[in-house]
VOBA-1610 file (N, C-alpha, C; in pm, whole numbers, padded with zeros to 5 digits, always signed):
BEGIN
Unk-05832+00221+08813Unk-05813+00079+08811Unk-05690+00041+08892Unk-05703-00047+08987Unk-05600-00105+09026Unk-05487-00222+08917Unk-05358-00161+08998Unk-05236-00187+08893Unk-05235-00369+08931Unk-05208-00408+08822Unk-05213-00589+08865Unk-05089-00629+08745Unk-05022-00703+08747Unk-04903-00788+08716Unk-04920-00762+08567Unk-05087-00807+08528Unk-05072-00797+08397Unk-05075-00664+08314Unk-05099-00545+08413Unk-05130-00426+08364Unk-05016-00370+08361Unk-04924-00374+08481Unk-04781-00299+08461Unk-04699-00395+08336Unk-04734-00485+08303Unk-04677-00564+08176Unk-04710-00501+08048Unk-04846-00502+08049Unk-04861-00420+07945Unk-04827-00245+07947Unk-04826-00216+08045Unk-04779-00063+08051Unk-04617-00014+08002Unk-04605-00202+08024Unk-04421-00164+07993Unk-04423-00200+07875Unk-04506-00195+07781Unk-04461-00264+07623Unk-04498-00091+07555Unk-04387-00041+07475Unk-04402+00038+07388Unk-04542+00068+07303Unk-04616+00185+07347Unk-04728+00175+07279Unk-04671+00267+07102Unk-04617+00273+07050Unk-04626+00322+06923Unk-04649+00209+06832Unk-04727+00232+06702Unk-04757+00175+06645Unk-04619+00110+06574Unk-04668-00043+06545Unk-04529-00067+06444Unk-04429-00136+06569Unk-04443-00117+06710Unk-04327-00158+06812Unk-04259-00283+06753Unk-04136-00283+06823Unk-04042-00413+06765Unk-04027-00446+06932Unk-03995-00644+06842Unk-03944-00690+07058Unk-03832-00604+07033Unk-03757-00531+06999Unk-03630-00432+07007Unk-03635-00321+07095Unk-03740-00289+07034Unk-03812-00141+07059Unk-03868-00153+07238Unk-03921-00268+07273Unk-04002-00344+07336Unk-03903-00347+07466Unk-03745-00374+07429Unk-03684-00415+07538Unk-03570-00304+07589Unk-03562-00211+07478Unk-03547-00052+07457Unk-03585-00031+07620Unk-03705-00068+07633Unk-03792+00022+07711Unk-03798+00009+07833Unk-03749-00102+07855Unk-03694-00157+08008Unk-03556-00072+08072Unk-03465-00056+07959Unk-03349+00072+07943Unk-03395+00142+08013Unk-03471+00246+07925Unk-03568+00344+07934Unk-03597+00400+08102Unk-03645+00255+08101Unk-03747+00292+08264Unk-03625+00238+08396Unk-03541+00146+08343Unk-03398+00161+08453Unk-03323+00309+08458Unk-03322+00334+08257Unk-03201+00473+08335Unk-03272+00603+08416Unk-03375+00641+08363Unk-03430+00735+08460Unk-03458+00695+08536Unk-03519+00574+08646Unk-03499+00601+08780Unk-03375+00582+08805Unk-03272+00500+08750Unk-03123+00534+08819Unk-03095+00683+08865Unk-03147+00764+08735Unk-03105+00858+08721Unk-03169+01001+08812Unk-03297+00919+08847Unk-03363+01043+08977Unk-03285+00979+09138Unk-03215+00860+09128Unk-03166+00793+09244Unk-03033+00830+09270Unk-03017+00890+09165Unk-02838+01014+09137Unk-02865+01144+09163Unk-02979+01185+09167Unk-03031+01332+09179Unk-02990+01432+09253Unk-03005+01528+09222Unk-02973+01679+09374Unk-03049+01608+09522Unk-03175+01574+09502Unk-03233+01578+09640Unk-03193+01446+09691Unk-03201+01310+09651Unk-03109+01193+09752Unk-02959+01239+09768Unk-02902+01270+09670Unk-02742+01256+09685Unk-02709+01387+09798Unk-02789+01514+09758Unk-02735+01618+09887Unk-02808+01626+09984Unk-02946+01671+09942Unk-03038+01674+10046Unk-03074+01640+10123Unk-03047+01504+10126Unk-03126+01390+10218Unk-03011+01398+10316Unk-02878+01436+10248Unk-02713+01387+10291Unk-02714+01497+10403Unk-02739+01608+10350Unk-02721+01679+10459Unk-02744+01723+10613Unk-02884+01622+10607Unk-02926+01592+10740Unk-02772+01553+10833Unk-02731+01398+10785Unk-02625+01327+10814Unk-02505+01476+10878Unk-02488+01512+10775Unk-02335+01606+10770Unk-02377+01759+10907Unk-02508+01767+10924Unk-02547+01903+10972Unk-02470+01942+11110Unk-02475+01817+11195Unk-02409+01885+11319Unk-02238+01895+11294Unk-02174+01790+11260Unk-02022+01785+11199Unk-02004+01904+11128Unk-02064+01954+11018Unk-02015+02072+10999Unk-02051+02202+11079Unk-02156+02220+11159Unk-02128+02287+11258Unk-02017+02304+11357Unk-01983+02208+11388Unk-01895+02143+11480Unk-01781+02228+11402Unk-01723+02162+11315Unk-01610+02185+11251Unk-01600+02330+11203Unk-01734+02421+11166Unk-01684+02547+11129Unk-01723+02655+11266Unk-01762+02586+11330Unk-01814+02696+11463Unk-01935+02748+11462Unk-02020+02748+11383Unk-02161+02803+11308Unk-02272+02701+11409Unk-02380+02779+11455Unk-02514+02716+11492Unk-02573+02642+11345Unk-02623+02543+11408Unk-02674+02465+11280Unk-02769+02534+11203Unk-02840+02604+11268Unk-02961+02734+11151Unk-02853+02756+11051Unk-02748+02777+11067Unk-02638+02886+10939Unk-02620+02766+10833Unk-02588+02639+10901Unk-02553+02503+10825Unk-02658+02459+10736Unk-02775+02485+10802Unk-02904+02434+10766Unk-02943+02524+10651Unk-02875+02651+10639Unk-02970+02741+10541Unk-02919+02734+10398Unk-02820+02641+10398Unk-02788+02603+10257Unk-02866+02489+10200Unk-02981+02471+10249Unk-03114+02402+10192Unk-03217+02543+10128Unk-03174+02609+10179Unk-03284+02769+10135Unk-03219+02812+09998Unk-03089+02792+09991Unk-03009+02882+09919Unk-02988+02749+09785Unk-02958+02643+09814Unk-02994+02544+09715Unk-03073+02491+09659Unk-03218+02490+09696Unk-03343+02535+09649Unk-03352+02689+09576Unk-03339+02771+09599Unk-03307+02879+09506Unk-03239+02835+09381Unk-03121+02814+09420Unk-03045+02776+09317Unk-03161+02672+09185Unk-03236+02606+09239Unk-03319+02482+09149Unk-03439+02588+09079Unk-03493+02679+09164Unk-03622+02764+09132Unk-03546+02830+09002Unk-03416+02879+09028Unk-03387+02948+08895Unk-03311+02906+08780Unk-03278+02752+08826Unk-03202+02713+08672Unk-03339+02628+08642Unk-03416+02533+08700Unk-03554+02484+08643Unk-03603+02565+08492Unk-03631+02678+08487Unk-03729+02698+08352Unk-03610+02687+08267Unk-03501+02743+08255Unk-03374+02704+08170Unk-03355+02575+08134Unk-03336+02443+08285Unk-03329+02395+08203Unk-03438+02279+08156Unk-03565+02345+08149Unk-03634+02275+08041Unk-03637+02288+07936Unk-03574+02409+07907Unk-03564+02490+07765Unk-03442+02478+07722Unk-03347+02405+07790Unk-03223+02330+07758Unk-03295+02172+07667Unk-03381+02136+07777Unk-03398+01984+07735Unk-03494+02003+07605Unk-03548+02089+07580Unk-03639+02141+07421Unk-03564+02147+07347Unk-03450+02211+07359Unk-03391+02254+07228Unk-03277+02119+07254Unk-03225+02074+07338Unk-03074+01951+07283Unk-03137+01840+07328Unk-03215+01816+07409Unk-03285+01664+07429Unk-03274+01639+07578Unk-03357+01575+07652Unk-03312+01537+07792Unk-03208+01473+07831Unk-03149+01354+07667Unk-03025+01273+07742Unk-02920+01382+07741Unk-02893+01500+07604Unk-02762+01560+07661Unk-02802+01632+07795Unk-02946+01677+07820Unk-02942+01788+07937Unk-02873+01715+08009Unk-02912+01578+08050Unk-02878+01482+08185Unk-02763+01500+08172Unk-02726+01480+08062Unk-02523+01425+08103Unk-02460+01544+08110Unk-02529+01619+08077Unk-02430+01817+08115Unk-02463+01843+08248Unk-02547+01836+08316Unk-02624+01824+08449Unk-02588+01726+08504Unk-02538+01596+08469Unk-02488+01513+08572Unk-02363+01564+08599Unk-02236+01555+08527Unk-02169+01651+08507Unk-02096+01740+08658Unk-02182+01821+08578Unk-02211+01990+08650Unk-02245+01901+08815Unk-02338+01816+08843Unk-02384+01829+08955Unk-02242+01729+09029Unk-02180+01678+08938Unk-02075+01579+09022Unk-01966+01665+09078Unk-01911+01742+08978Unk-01811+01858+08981Unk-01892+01925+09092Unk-02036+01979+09100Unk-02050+02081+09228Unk-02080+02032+09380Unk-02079+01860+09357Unk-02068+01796+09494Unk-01869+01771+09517Unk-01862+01756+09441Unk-01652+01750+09475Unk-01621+01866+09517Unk-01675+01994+09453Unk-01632+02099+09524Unk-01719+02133+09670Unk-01802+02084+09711Unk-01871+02058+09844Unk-01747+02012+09925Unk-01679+01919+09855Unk-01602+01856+09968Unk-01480+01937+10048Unk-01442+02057+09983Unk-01398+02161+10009Unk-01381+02277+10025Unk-01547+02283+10062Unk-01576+02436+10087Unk-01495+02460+10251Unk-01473+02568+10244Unk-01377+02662+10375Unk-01534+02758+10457Unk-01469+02769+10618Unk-01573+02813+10720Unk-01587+02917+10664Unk-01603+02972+10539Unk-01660+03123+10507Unk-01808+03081+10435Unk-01893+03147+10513Unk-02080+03150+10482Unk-02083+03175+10329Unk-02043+03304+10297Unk-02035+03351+10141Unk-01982+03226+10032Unk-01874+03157+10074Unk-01846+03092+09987Unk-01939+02964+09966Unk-01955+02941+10113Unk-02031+02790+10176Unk-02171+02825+10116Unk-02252+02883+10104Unk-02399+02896+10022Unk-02362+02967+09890Unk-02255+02989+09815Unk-02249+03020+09690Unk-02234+02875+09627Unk-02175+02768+09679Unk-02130+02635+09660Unk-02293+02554+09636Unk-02344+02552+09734Unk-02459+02518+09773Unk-02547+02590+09635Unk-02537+02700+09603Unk-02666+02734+09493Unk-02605+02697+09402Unk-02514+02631+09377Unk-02404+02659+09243Unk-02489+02477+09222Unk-02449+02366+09315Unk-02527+02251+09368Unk-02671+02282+09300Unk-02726+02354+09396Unk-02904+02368+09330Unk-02907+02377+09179Unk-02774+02490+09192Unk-02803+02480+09000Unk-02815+02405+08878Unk-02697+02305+08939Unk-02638+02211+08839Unk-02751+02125+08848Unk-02765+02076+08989Unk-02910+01994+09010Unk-03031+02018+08935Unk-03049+02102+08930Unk-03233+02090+08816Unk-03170+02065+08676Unk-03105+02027+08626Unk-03018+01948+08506Unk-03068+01811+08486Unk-03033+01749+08581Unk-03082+01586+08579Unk-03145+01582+08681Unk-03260+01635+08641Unk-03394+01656+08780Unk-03454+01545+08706Unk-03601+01511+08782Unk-03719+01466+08795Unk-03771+01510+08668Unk-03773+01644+08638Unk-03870+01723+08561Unk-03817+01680+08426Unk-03658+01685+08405Unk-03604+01630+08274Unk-03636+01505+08237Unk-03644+01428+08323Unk-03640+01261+08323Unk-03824+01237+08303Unk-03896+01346+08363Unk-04004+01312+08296Unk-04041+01379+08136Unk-03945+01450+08084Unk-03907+01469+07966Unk-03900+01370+07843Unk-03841+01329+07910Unk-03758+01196+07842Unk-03848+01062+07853Unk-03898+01065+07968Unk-03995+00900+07937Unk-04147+00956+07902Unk-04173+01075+07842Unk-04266+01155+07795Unk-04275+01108+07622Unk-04154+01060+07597Unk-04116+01078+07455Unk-04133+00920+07460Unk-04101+00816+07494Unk-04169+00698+07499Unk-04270+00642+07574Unk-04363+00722+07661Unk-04483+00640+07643Unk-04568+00751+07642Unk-04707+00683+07586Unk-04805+00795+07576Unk-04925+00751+07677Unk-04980+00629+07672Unk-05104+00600+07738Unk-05074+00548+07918Unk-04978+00560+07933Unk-04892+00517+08054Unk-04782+00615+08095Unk-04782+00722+08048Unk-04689+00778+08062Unk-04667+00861+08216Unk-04846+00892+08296Unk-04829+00917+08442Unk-04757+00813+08530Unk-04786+00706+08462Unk-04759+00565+08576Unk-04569+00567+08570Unk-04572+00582+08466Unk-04430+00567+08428Unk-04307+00721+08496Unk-04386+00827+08484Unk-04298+00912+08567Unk-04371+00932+08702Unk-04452+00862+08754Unk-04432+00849+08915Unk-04336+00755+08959Unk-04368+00657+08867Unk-04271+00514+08907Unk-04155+00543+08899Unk-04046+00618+08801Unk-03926+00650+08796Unk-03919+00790+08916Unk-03952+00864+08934Unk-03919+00910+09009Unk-03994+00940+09133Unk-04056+00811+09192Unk-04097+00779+09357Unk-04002+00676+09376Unk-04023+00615+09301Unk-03868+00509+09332Unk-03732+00516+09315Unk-03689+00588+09227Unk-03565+00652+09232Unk-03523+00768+09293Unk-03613+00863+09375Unk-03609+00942+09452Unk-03581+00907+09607Unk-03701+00795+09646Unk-03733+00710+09761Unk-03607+00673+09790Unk-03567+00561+09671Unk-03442+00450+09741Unk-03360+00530+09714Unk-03312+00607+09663Unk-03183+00726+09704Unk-03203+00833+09742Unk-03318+00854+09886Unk-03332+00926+09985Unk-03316+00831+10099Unk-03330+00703+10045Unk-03255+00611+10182Unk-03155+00545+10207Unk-03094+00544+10094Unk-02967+00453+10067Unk-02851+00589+10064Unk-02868+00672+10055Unk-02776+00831+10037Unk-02709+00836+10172Unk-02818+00851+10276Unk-02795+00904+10425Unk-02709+00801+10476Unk-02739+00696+10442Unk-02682+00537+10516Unk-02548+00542+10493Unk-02522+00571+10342Unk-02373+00563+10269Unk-02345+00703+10368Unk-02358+00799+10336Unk-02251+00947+10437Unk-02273+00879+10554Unk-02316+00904+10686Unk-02330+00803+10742Unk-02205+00722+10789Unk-02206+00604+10727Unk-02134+00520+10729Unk-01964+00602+10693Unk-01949+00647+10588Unk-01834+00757+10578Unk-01789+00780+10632Unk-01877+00881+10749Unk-01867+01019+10821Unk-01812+00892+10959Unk-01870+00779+10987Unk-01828+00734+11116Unk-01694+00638+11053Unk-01631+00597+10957Unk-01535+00548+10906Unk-01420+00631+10857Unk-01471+00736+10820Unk-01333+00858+10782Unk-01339+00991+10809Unk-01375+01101+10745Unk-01401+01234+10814Unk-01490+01251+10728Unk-01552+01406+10782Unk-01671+01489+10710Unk-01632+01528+10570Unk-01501+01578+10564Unk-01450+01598+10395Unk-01490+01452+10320Unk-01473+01376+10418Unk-01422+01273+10251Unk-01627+01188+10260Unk-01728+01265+10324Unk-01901+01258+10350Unk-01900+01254+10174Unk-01952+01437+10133Unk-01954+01380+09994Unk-01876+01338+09874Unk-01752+01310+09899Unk-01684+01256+09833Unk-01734+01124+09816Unk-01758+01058+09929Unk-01809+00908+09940Unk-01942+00893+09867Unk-02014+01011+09835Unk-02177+01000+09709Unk-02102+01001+09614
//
């Protein structure tokens, strides 16, 4: 069925039995903080960023961009192996603490981005350390979490939070470094996410 004004209306009203307008407006929360919260993510805030940063840090450490570039290989790793953890984080303490230990973790491992040194070893240990913290307040948690408030809508509801909170902070990410990178230097790129 095609989605029409009145259907995403009703998709946004709490289906549990018993709902309150409380409960009702809960849910608007709900569906702002997780996409905020996929629009804060590993893949807009670094991934997308790193396009931006790729030749500058070549530049600056002497490295062909393949070497720059392969801390997308090595930070993806990093996600393949904290992923089953941390869903089994978000089982046992809940998706909101996973998020906020994982947001966290992923803020602390973009500040230390901002000062990684021209050594490869350190520069992709940084980078998986990134992947790591990142599958924390992933997509996968956040569809955790809006799993637990809706049931009959609940596909519509984690595409919608995270195509749109993925989307607009895979386009609004690059613009901000970007803008940074031509206003101050490459250190202060992710500092400025």
């Amino acid at each position: 069925q095609p989605m029409t004004s009145d259907s995403i209306a009703a998709a946004s009203e709490v289906e549990a039995p018993g709902a309150t307008a409380a409960t009702n407006a809960q849910t608007g929360w709900v569906i702002f903080a997780a996409t905020f919260g996929c629009f804060l993510s590993v893949t807009p805030a670094v991934v997308t960023v790193l396009g931006v940063f790729l030749k500058p840090i070549a530049a600056e450490f002497g490295w062909p961009r393949s070497e720059v570039a392969g801390a997308l290989s090595v930070m993806a790793l990093g996600n393949a192996i904290v992923y089953p953890f941390a869903g089994r984080l978000a089982d046992r303490i809940g998706p909101r603490k996973t998020v906020l230990i994982g947001t966290i973790l992923l803020g602390l491992s973009i500040l230390l981005l901002t000062r990684v040194p021209a050594q490869p070893a350190i520069y992709y240990l940084l980078f998986l350390l990134t992947g790591a913290a990142g599958a924390l307040p992933s997509t996968m948690v956040f569809a955790k979490f809006l799993a637990e408030w809706f049931d009959r809508t609940r596909g519509f509801w984690m595409g919608f939070c995270g195509g749109v909170g993925n989307g607009i902070g895979a386009t609004i990410f690059p613009m901000i470094a970007a803008w940074v990178l031509v206003s101050h230097v490459l250190r202060a790129g992710y500092l400025g996410i």
